[in-house]
C-alpha positions as CSV (number, residue, x, y, z in Angstrom):
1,X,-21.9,-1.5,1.5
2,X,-22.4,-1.3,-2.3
3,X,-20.3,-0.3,-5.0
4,X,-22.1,3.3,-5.1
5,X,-22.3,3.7,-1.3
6,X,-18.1,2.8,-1.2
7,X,-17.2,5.2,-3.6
8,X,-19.5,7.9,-1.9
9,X,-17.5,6.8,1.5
10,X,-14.3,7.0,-0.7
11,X,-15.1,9.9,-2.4
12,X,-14.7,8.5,-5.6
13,X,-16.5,7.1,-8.6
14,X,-18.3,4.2,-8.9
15,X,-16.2,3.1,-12.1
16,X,-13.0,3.6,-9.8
17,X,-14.1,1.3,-6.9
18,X,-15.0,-1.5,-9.9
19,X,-12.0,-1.1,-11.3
20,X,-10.3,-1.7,-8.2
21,X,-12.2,-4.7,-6.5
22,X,-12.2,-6.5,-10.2
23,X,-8.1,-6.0,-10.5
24,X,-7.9,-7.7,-6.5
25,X,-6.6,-4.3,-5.4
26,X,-9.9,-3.3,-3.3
27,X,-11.2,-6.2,-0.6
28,X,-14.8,-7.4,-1.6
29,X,-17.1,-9.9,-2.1
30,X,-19.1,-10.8,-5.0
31,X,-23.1,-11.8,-4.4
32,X,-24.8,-13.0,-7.6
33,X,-24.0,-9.9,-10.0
34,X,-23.3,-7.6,-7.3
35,X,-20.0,-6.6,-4.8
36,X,-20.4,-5.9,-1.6
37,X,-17.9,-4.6,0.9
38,X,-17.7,-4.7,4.5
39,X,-16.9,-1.3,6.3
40,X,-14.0,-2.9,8.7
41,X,-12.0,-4.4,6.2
42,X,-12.1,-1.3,3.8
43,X,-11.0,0.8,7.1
44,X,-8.3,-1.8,7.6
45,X,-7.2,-1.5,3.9
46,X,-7.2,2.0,4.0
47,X,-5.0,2.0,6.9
48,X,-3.0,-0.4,5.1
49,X,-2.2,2.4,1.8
50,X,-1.5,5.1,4.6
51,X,1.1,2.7,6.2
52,X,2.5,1.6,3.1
53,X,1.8,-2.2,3.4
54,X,-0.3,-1.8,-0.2
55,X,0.0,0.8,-2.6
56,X,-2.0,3.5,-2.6
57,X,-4.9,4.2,-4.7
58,X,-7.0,6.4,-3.1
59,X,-5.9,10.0,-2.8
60,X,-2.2,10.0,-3.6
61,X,0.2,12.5,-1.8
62,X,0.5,15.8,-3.3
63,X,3.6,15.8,-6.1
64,X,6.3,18.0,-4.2
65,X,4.9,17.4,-0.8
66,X,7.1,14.8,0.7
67,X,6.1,12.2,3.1
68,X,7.3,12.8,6.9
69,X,10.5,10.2,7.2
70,X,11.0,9.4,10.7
71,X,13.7,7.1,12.1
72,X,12.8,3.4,13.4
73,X,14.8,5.3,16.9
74,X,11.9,7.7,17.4
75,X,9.6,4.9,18.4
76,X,11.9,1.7,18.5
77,X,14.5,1.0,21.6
78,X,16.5,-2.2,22.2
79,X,14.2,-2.4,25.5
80,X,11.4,-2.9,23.1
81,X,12.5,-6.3,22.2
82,X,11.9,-9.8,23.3
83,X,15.0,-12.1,21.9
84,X,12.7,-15.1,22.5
85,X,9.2,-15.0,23.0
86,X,7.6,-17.7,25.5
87,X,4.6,-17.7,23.3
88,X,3.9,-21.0,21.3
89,X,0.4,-19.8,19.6
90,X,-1.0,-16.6,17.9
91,X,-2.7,-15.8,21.4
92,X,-0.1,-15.7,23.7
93,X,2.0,-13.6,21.1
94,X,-0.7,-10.9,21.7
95,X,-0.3,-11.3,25.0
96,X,3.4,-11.0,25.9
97,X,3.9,-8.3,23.2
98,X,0.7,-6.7,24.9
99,X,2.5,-6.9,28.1
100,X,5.8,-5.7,27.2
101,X,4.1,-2.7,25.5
102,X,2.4,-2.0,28.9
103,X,5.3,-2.4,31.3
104,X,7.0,0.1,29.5
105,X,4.2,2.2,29.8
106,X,3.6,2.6,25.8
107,X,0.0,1.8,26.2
108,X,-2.8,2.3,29.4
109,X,-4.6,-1.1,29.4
110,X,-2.8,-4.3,28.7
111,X,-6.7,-5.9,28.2
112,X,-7.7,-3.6,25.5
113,X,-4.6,-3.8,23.6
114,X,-4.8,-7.1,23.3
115,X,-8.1,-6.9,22.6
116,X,-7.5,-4.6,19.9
117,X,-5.0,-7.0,18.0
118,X,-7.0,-9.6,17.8
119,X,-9.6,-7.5,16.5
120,X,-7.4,-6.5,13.5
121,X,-6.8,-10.1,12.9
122,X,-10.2,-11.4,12.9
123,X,-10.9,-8.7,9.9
124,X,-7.3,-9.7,8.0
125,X,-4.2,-11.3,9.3
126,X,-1.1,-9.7,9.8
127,X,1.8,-12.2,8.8
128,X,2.5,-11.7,5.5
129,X,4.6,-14.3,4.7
130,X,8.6,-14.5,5.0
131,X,9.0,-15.1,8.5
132,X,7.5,-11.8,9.4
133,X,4.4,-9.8,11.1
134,X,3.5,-6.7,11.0
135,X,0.7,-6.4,13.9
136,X,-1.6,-2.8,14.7
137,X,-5.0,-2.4,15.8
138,X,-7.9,-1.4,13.3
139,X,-8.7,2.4,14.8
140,X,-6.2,5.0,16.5
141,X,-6.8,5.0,20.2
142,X,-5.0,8.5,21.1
143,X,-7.0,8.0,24.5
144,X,-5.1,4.3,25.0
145,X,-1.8,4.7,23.4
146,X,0.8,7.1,25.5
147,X,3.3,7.6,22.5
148,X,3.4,6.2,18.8
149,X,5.7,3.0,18.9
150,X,7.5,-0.4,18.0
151,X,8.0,-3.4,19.7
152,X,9.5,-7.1,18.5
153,X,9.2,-10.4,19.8
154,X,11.6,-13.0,18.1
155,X,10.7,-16.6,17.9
156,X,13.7,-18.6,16.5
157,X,11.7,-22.0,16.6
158,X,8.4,-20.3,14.4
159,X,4.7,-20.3,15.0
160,X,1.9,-21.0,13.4
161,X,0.5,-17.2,12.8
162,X,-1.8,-18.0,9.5
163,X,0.9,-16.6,7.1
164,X,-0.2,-16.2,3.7
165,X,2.8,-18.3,2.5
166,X,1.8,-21.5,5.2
167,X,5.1,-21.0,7.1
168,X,6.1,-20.6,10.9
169,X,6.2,-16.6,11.6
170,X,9.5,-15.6,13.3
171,X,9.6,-12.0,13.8
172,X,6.6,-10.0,15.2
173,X,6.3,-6.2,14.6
174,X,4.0,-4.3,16.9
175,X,3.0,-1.2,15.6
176,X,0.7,1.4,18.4
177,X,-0.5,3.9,16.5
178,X,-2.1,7.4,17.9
179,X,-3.4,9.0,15.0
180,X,-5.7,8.6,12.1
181,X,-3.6,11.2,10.5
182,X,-0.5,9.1,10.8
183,X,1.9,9.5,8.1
184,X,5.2,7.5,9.5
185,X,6.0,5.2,6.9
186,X,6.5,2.5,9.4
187,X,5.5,-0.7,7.4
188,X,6.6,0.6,4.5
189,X,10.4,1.0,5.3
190,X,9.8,-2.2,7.0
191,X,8.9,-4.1,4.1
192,X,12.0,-2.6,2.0
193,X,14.3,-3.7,4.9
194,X,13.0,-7.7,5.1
195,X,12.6,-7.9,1.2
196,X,15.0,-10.8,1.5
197,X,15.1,-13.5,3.3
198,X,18.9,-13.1,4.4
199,X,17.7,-9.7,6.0
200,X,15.7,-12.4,8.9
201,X,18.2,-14.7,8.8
202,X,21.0,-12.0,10.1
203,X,17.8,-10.7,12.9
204,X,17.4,-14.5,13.7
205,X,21.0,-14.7,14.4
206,X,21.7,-12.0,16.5
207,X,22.7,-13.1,20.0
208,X,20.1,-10.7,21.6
209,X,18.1,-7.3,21.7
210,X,20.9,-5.2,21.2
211,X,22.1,-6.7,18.4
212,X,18.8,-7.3,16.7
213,X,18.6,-3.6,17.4
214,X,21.7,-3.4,15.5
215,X,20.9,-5.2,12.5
216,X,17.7,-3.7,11.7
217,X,19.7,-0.5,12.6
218,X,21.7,-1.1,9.9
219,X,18.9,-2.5,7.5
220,X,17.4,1.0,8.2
221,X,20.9,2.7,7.0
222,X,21.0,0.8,3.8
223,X,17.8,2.2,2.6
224,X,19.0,5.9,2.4
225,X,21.4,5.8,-0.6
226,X,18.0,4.3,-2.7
227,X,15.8,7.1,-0.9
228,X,18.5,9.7,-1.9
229,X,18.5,8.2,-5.3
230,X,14.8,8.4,-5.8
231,X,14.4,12.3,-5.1
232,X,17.1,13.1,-7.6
């Protein structure tokens, strides 16, 4: 796409999507004098402002509507974790976290989920650095996915998952997502509760799913005094 064509897509001005892509907010690519942009990345970075992984900078929330604030419980269960994964590469990660969310009946087809993950990681990888992951599929899938949820796989000894920072990836979040209209703040609040490195180092240490459960339990806790301070 071009510059004009985006902000037609985006439904905003040319100036706005120039703006953006020349301050490294907006993903593009620069051909002679010219950007161009590639529909399934802008998708993918869209669904990255409505999750709260970037800020947002198209069409920002009403002022006095607030954001729906779920708990991690609504979608997140100790029996979603695996304490230690088998997996040694990016593949198999897809693959037993695939499998987990199958046998627990969170998604209909094991093949397609996995399929769907790599997708999303051919178009922009999802370990951002820190130790961490956060993994979801480029489109909703209402049809595929039975409920909205999280799972984890832990991997104490670290794998190669193309973090931006060159490290081993530890933790692995999961997101299955049902609707374009999602609004849970999932990555968000997960991003606020690994902003420092001891907050994986206390997951890494727990003895096993429940008390991974536990800490990020508690991580989840701690944010509510700064979310209660922030409305004031």
């Amino acid at each position: 796409m071009t510059a004009r064509q985006l902000a037609a897509y985006l439904s905003v001005n040319e100036r706005t999507v120039l703006k953006l892509v020349a301050e490294g907010a907006l993903p593009g690519m620069k051909v002679g004098n010219q950007w161009r942009f590639r529909k399934a990345m802008i998708d993918t970075w869209l669904d990255d402002q409505m999750l709260g992984v970037t800020p947002r900078y198209v069409e920002p929330p009403r002022a006095g509507v607030p954001r729906r604030m779920l708990e991690l419980s609504s979608c997140f269960q100790p029996e979603h974790i695996v304490p230690e994964l088998s997996a040694t590469t990016k593949t198999t990660v897809l693959e037993e976290l695939a499998q987990l969310a199958h046998r627990l009946k969170l998604v209909r087809d094991k093949t397609w989920f996995v399929g769907a993950l790599v997708e999303r990681e051919n178009v922009m990888p999802s370990a951002l650095g820190n130790g961490i992951a956060f993994l979801h599929t480029l489109r909703r899938h209402p049809e595929q996915v039975v409920r909205p949820f999280m799972v984890l796989g832990r991997s104490r000894a670290g794998i190669d998952f193309d973090a931006l920072d060159g490290k081993p990836t530890h933790l692995f979040f999961v997101l299955g997502l049902k609707f374009a209209g999602l609004h849970l703040p999932w990555l968000n609040k997960l991003a606020r509760m690994f902003a420092r490195p001891l907050a994986v180092e206390k997951v890494l240490s727990a003895p096993g799913a429940r008390a991974v459960y536990r800490v990020l339990a508690e991580a989840e806790r701690q944010l509510e005094p700064k979310r209660r301070t922030a409305a004031r």
